[in-house]
C-alpha atoms as an extended CHARMM CRD file, in Angstrom:
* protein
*
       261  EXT
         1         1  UNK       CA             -2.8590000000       12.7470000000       22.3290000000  PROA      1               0.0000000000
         2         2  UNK       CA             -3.7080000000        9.5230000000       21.0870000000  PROA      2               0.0000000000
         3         3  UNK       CA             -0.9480000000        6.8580000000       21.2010000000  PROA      3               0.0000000000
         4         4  UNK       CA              0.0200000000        5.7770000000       17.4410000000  PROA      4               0.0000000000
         5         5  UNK       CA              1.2150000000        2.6210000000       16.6890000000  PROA      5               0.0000000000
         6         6  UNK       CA              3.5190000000        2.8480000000       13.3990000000  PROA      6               0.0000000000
         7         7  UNK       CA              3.5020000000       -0.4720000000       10.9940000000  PROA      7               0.0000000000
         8         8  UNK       CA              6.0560000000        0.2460000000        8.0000000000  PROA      8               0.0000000000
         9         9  UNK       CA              7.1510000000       -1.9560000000        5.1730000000  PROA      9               0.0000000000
        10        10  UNK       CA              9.4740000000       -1.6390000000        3.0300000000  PROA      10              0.0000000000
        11        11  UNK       CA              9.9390000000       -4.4170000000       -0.5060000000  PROA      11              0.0000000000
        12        12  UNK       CA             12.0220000000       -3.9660000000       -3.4580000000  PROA      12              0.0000000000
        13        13  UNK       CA             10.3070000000       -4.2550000000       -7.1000000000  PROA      13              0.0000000000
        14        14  UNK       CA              6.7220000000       -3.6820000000       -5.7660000000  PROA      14              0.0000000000
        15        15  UNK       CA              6.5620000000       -7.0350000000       -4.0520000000  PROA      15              0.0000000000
        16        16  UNK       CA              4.3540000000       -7.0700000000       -0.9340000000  PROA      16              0.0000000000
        17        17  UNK       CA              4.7780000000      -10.0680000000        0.9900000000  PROA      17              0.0000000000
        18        18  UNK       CA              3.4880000000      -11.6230000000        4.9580000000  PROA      18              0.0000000000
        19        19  UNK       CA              5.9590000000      -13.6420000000        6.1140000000  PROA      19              0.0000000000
        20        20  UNK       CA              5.1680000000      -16.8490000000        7.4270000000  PROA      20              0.0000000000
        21        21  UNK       CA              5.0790000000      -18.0810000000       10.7370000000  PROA      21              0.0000000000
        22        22  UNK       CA              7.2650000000      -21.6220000000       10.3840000000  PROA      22              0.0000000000
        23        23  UNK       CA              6.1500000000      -22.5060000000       13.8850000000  PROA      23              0.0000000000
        24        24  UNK       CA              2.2650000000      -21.8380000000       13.5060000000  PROA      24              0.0000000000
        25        25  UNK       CA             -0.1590000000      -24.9140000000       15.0220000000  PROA      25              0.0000000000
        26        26  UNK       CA             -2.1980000000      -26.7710000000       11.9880000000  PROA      26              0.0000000000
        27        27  UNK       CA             -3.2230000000      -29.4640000000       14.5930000000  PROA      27              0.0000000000
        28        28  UNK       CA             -6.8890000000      -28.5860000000       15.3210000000  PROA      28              0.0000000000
        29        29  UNK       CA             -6.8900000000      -26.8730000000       11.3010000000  PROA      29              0.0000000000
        30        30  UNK       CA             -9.7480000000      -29.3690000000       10.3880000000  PROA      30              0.0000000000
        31        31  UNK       CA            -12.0420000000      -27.2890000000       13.3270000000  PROA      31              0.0000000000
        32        32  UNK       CA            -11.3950000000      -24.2710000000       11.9200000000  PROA      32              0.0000000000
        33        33  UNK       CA            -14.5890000000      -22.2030000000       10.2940000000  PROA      33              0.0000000000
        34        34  UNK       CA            -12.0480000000      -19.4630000000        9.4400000000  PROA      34              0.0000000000
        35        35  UNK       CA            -11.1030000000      -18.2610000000        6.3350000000  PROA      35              0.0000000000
        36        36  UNK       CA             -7.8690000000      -16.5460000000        6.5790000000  PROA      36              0.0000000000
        37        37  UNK       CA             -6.5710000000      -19.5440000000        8.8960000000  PROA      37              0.0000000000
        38        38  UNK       CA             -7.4710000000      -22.2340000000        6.6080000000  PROA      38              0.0000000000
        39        39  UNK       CA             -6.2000000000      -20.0100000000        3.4440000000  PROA      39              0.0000000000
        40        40  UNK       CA             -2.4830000000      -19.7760000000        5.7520000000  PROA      40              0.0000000000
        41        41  UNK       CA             -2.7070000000      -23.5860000000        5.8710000000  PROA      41              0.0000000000
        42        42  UNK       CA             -3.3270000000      -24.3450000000        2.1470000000  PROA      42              0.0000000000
        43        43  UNK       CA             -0.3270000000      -21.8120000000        1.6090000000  PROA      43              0.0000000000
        44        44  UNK       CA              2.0180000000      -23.5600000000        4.3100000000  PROA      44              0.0000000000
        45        45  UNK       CA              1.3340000000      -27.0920000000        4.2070000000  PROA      45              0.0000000000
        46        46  UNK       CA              2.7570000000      -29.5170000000        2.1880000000  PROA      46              0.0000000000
        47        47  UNK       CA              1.5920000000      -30.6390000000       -1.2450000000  PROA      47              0.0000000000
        48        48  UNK       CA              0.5820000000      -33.8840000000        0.1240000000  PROA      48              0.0000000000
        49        49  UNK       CA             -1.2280000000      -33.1500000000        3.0820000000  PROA      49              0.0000000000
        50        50  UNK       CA             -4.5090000000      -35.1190000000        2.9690000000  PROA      50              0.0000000000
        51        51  UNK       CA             -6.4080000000      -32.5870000000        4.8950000000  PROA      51              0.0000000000
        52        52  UNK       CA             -5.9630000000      -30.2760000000        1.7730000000  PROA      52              0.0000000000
        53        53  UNK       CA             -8.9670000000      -32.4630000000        0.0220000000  PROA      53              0.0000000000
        54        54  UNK       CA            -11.2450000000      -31.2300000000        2.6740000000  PROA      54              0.0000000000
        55        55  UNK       CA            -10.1260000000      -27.4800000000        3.2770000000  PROA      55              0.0000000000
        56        56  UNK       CA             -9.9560000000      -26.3580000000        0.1100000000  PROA      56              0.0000000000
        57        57  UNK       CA            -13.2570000000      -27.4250000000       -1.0770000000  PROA      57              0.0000000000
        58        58  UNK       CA            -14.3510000000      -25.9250000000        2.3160000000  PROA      58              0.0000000000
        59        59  UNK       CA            -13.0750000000      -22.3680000000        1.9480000000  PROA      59              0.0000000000
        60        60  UNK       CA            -13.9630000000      -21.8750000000       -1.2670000000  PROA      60              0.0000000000
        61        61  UNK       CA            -17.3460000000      -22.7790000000       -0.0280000000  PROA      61              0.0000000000
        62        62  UNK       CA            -17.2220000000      -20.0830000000        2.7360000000  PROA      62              0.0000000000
        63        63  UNK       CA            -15.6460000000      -17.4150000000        0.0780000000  PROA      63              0.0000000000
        64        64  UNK       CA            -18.9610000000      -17.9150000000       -1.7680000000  PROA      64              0.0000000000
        65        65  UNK       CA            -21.2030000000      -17.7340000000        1.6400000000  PROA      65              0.0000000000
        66        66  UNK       CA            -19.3730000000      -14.3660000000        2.1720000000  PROA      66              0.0000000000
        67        67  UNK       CA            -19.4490000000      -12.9990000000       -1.1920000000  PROA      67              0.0000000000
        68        68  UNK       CA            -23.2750000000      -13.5920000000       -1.1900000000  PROA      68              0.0000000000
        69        69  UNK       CA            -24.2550000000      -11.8990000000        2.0120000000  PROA      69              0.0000000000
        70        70  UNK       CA            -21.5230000000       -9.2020000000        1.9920000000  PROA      70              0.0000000000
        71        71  UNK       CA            -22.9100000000       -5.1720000000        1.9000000000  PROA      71              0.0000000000
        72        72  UNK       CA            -22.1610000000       -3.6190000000       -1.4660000000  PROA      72              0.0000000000
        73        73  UNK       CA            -19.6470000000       -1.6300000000        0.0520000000  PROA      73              0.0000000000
        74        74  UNK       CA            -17.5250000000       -4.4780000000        1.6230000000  PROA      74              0.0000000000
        75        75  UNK       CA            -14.5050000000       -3.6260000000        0.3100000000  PROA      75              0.0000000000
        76        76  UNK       CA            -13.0680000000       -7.6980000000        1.3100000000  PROA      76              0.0000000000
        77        77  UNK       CA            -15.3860000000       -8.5940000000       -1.6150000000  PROA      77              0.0000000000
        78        78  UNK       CA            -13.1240000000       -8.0950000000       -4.3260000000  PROA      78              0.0000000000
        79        79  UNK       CA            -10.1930000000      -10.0710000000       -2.3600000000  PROA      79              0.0000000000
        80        80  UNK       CA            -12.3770000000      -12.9410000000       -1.8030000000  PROA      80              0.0000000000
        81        81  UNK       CA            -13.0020000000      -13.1280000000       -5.5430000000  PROA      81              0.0000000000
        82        82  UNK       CA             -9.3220000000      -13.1020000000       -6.3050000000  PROA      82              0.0000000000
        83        83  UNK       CA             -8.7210000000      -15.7150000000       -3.9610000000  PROA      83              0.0000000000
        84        84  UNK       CA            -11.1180000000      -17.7600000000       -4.8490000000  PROA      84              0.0000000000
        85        85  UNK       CA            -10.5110000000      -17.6080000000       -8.6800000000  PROA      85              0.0000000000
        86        86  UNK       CA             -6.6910000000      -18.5270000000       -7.9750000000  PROA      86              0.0000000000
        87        87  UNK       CA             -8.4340000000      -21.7080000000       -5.9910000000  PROA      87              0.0000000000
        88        88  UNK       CA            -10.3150000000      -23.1420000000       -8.8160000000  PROA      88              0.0000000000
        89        89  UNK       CA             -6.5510000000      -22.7820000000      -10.3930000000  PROA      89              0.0000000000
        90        90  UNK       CA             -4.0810000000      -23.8790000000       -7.9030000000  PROA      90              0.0000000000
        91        91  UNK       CA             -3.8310000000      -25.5100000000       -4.9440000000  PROA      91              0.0000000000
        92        92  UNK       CA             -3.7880000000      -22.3980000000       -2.4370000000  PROA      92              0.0000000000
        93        93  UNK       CA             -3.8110000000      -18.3370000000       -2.3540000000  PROA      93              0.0000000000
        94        94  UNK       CA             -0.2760000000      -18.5660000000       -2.7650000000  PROA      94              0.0000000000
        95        95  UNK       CA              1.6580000000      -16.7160000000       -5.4700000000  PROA      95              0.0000000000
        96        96  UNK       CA              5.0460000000      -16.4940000000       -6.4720000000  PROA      96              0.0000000000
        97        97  UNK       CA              7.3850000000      -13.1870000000       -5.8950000000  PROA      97              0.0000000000
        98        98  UNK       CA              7.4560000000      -12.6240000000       -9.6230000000  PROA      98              0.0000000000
        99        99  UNK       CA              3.5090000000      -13.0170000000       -9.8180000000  PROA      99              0.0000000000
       100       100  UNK       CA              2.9320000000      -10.6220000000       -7.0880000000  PROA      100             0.0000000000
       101       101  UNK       CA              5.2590000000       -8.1010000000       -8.9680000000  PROA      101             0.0000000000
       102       102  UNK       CA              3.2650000000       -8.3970000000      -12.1260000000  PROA      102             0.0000000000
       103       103  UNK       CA              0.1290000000       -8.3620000000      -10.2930000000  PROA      103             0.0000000000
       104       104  UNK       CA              1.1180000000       -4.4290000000       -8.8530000000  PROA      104             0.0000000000
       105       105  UNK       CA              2.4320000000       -3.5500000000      -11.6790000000  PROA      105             0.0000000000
       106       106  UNK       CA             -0.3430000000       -3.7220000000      -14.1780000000  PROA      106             0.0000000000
       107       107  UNK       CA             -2.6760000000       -2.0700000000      -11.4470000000  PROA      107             0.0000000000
       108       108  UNK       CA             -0.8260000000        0.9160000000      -11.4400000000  PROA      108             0.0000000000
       109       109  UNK       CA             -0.3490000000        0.7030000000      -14.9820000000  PROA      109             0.0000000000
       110       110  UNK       CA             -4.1340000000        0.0810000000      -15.2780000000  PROA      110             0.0000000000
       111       111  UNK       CA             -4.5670000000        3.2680000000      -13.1470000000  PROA      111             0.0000000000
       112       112  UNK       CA             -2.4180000000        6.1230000000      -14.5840000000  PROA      112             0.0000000000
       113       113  UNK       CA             -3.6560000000        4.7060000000      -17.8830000000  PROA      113             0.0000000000
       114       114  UNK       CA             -7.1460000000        5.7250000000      -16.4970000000  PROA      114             0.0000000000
       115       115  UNK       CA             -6.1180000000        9.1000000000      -15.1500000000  PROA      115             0.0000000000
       116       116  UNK       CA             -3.8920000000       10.1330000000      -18.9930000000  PROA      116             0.0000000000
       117       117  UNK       CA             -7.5650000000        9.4530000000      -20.6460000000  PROA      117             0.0000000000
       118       118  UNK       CA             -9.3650000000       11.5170000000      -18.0100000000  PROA      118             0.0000000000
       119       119  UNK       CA             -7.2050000000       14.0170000000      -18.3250000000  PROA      119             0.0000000000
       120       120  UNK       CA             -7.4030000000       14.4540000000      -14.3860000000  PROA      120             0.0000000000
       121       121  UNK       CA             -6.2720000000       12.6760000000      -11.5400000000  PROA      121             0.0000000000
       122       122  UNK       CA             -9.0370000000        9.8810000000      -10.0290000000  PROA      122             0.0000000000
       123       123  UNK       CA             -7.8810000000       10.0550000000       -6.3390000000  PROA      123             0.0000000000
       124       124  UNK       CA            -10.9670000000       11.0410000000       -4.1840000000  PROA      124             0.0000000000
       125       125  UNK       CA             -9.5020000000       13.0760000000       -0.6290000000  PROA      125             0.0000000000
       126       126  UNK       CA            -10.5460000000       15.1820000000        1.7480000000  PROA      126             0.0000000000
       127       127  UNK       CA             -8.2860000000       17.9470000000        1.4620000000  PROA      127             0.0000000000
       128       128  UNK       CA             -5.9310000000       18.7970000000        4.5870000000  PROA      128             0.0000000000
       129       129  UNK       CA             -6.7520000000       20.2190000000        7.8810000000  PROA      129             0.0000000000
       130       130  UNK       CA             -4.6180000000       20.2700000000       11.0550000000  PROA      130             0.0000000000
       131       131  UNK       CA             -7.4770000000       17.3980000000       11.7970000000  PROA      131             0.0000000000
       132       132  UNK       CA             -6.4650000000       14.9950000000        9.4900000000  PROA      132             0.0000000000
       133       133  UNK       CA             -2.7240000000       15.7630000000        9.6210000000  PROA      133             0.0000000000
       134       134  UNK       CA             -2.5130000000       14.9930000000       13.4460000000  PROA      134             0.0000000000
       135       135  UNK       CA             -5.1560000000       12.5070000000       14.9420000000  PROA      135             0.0000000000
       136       136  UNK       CA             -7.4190000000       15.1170000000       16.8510000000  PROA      136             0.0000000000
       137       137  UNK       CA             -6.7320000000       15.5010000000       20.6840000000  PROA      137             0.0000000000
       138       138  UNK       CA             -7.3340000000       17.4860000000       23.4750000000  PROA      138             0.0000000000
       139       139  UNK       CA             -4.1460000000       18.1690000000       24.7670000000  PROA      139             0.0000000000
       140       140  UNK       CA             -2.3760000000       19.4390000000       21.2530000000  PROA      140             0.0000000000
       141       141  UNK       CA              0.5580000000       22.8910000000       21.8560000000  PROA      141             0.0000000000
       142       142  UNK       CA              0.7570000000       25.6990000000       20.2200000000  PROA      142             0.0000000000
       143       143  UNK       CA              3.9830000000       24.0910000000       18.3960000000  PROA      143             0.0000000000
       144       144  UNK       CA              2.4630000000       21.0850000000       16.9120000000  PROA      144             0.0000000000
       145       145  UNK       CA             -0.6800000000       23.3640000000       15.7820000000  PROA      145             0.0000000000
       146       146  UNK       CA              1.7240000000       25.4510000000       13.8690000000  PROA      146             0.0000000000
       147       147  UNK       CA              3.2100000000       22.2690000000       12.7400000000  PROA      147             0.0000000000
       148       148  UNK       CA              0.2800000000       20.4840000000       11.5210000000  PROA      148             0.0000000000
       149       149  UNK       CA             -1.5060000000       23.7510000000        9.9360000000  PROA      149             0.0000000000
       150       150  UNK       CA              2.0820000000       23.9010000000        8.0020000000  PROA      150             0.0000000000
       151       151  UNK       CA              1.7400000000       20.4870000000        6.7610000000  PROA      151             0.0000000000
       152       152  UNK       CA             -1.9630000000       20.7330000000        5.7150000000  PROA      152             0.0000000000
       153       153  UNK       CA             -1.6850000000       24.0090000000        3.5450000000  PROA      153             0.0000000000
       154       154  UNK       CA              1.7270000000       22.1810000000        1.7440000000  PROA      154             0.0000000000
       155       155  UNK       CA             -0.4450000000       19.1420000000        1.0280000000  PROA      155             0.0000000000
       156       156  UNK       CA             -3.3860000000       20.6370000000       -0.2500000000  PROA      156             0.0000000000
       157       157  UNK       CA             -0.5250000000       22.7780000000       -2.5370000000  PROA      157             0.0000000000
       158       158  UNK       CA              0.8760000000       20.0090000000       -3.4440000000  PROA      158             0.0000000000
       159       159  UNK       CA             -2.1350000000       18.3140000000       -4.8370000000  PROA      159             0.0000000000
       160       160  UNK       CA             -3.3800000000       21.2480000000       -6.5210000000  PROA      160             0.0000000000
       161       161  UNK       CA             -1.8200000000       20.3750000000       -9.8810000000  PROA      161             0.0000000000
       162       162  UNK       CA             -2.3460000000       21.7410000000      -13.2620000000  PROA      162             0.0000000000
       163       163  UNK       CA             -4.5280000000       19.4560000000      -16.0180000000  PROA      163             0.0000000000
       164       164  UNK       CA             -0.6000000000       19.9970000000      -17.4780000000  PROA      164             0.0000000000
       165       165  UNK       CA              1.3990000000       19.3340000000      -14.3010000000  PROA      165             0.0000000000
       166       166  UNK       CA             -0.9190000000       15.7690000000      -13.7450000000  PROA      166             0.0000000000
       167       167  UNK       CA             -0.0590000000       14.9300000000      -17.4790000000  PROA      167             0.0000000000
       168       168  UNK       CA              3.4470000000       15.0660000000      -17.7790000000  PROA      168             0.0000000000
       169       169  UNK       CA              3.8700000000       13.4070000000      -14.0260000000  PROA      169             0.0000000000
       170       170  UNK       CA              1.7520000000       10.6000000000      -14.9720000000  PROA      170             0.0000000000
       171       171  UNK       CA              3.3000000000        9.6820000000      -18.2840000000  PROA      171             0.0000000000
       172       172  UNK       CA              6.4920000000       10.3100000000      -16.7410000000  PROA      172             0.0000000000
       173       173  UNK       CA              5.0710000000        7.6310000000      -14.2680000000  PROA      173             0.0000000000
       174       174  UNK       CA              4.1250000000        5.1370000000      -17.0410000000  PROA      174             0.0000000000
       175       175  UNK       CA              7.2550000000        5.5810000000      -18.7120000000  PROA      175             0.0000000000
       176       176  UNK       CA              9.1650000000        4.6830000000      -15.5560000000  PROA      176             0.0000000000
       177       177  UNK       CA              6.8030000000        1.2130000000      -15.0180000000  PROA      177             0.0000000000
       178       178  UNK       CA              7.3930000000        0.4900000000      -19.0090000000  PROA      178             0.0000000000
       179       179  UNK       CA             10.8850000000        0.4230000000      -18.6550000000  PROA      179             0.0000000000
       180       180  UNK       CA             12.8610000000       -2.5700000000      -17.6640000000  PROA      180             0.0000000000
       181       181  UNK       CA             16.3550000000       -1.3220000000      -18.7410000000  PROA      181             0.0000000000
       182       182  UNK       CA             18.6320000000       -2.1280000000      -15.6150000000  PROA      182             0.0000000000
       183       183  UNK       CA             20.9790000000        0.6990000000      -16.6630000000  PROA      183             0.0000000000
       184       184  UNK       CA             17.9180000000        3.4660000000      -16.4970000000  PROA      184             0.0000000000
       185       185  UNK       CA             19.2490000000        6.0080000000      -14.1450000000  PROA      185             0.0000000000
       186       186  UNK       CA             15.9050000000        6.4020000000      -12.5700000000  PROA      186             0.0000000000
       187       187  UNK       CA             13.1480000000        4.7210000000      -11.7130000000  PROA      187             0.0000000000
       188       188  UNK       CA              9.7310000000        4.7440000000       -9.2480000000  PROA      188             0.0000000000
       189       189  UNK       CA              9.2610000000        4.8690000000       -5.7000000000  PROA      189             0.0000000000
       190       190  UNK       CA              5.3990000000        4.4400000000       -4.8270000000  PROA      190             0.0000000000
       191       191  UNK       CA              4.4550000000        5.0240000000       -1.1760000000  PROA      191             0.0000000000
       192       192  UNK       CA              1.0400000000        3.9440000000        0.3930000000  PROA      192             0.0000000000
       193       193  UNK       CA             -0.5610000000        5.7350000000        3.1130000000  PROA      193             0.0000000000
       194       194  UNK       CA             -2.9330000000        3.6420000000        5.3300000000  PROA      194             0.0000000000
       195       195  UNK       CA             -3.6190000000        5.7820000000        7.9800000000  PROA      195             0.0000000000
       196       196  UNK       CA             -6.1330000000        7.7910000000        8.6450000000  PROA      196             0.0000000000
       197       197  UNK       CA             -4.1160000000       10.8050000000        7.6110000000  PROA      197             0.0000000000
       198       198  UNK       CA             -3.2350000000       12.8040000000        4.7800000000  PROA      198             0.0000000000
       199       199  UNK       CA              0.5830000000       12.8010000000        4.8710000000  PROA      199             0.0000000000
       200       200  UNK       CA              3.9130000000       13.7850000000        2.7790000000  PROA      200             0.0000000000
       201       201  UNK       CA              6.7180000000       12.0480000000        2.2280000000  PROA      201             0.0000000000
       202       202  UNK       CA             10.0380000000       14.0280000000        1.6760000000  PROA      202             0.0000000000
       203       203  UNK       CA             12.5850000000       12.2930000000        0.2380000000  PROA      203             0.0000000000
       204       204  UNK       CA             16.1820000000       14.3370000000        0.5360000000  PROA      204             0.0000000000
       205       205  UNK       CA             19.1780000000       12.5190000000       -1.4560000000  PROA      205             0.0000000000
       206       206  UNK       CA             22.7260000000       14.2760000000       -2.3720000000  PROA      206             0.0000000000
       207       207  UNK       CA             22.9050000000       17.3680000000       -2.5110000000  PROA      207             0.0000000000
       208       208  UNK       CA             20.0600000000       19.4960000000       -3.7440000000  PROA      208             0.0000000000
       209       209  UNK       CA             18.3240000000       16.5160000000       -5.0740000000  PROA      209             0.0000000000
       210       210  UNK       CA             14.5280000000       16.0900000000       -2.8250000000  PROA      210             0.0000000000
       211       211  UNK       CA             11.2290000000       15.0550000000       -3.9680000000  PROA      211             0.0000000000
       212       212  UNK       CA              7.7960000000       15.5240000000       -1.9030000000  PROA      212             0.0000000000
       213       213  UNK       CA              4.9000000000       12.9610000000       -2.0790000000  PROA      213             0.0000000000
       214       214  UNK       CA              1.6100000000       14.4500000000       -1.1810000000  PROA      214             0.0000000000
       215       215  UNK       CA             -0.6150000000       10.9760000000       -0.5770000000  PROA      215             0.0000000000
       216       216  UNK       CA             -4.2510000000       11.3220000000        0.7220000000  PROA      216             0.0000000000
       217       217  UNK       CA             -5.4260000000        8.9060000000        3.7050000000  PROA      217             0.0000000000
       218       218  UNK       CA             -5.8360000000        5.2180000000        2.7580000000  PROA      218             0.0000000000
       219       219  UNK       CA             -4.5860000000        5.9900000000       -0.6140000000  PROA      219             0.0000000000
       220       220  UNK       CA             -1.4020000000        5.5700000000       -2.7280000000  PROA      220             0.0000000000
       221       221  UNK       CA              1.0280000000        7.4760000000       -4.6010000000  PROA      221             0.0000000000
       222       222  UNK       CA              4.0980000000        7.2230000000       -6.8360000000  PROA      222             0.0000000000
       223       223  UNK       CA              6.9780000000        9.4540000000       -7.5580000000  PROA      223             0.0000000000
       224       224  UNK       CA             10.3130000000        8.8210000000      -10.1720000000  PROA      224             0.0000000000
       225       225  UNK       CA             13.6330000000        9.2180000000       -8.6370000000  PROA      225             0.0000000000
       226       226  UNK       CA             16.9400000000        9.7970000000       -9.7820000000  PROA      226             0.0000000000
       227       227  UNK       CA             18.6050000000        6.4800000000       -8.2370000000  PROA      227             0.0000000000
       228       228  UNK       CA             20.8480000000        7.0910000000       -5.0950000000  PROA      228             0.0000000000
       229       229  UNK       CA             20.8400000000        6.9620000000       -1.7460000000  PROA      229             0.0000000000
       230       230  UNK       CA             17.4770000000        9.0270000000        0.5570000000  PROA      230             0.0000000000
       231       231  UNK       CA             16.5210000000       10.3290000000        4.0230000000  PROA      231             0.0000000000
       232       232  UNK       CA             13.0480000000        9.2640000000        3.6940000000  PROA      232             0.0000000000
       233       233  UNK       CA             10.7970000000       11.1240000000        6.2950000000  PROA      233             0.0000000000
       234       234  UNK       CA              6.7520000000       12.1680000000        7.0470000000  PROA      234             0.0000000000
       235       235  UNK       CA              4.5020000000       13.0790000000       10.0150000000  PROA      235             0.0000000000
       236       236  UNK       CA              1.9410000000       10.2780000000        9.8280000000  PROA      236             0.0000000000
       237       237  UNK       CA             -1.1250000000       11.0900000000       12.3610000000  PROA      237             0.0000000000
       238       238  UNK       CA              1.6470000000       12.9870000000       14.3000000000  PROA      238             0.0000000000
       239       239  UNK       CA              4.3760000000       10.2010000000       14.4530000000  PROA      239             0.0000000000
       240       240  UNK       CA              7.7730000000       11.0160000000       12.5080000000  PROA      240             0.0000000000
       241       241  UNK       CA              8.5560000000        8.4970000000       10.2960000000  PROA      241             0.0000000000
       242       242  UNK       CA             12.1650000000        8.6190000000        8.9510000000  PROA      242             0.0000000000
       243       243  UNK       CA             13.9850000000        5.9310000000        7.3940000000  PROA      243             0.0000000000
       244       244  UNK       CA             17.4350000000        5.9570000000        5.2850000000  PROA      244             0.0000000000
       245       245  UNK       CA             16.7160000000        4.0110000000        1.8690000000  PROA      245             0.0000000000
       246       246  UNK       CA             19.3220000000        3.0780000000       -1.0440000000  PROA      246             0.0000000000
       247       247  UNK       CA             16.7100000000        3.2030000000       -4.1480000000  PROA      247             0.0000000000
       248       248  UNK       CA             18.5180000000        1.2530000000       -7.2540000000  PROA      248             0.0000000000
       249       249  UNK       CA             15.1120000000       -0.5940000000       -7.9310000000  PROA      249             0.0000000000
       250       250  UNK       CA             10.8960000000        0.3070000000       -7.9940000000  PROA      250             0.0000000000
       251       251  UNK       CA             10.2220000000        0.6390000000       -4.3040000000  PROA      251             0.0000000000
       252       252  UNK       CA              7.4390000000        0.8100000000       -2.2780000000  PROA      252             0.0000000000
       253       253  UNK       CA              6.8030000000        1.9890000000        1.2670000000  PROA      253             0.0000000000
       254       254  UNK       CA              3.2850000000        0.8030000000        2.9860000000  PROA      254             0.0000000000
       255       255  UNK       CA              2.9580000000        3.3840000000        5.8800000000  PROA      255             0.0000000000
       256       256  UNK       CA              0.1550000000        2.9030000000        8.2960000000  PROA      256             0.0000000000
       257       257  UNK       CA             -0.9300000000        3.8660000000       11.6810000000  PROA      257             0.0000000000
       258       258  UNK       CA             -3.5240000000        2.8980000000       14.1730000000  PROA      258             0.0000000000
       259       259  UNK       CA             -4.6040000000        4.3320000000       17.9110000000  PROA      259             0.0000000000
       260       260  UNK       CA             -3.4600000000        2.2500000000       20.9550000000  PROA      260             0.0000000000
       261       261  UNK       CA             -6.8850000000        1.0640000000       22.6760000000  PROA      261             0.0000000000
């Protein structure tokens, strides 16, 4: 079996942040023909750094250069535009925690929006196989067959929703993302999956209370939860993932896996 290497992140409110490496070398920063390093300088120098004057008209320069010659089906095209309309705004890429929160927001508000008018849900998936629930290897048992054929037919189930089902979900959704009131006693979790594997996420609070989240490989997908405390677990490419989260705000959990070379 292939070796998985798990990367899991966990923010409140829908904010997604990199941290910052406070020790990372600028010196040689006026060399650099890199994009992403000269976009982590403009976000961690200071305001007053003279070399600013010459990297930012620089990477905006190579933003264009890639935009121009990039495949139609580059999906870094759309983040290059981003960045580089926040450039000819500000001094860097950088955006504040609130900003970031907004940002997500409206996107999925932008998206079940899209799905109430269809009157279906938009998410394109291959539906489940023990292929895509375990990354495929040669040296598989019986057990995790069983396992993983388990898993598929519950996802497919599980996405298999009525026109009526997808309706009331999704403008129980907006509902949840419309409403700011602290004293709500429930609000949205929304998980993305960006592995290479369809997965579910079971989340088991107090009691009786437990929710399942079917979400399709390199995809995304939200559920509302009564607030409270939840065992939050999933078989991502074959690695458990299990993780005990208090959920009094939106939450989301980035999940993602990717083979050991």
């Amino acid at each position: 079996m292939k070796k998985i290497l798990l990367l899991f992140s966990t923010v409140l409110f829908f904010g997604l942040f990199s941290a910052q490496r406070k020790d990372k070398d600028y010196s040689n920063i006026l060399k650099s023909k890199n994009i992403y390093e000269i976009n982590a300088f403009l976000r961690d120098a200071h305001p007053d750094d003279p070399r600013r004057t010459v990297l930012k008209p620089r990477v905006m320069e190579m933003m264009k250069e890639y935009i121009k010659n990039a495949r139609p089906e580059d999906q870094k095209v759309r983040q290059m535009q981003e960045q580089l309309a926040l450039l000819k705004r500000r001094p860097s890429t950088k955006i504040t925690f609130d900003e970031m929160n907004a940002i997500i927001k409206q996107k999925q508000i932008a998206k079940y929006n899209a799905e109430l008018q269809a009157k279906q849900s938009l998410v394109v998936y291959t539906p489940s196989s023990a292929k895509n629930v375990y990354v495929t290897n040669t040296s598989a048992t019986a057990s995790t067959t069983v396992v993983a054929d388990t898993e598929a037919e519950e996802f497919n189930m599980l996405m298999s929703v009525s026109p009526t089902e997808h309706k009331n979900k999704t403008v129980q959704i907006l509902n949840s993302l419309f409403d700011n009131d602290p004293m709500s006693k429930e609000c949205i979790v929304l998980i993305q999956n960006k592995s290479d594997c369809n997965i579910i996420v079971r989340m088991e609070g107090i009691g009786t209370t437990k929710y399942r989240l079917a979400v399709p490989a390199h995809n995304e997908s939200s559920v509302v939860v009564t607030k409270g405390d939840y065992l939050l677990t999933s078989i991502v490419c074959g690695a458990q993932y299990a993780s005990q989260k208090t959920i009094q705000k939106p939450l989301m959990v980035a999940l993602g896996s990717s083979p050991k070379k």
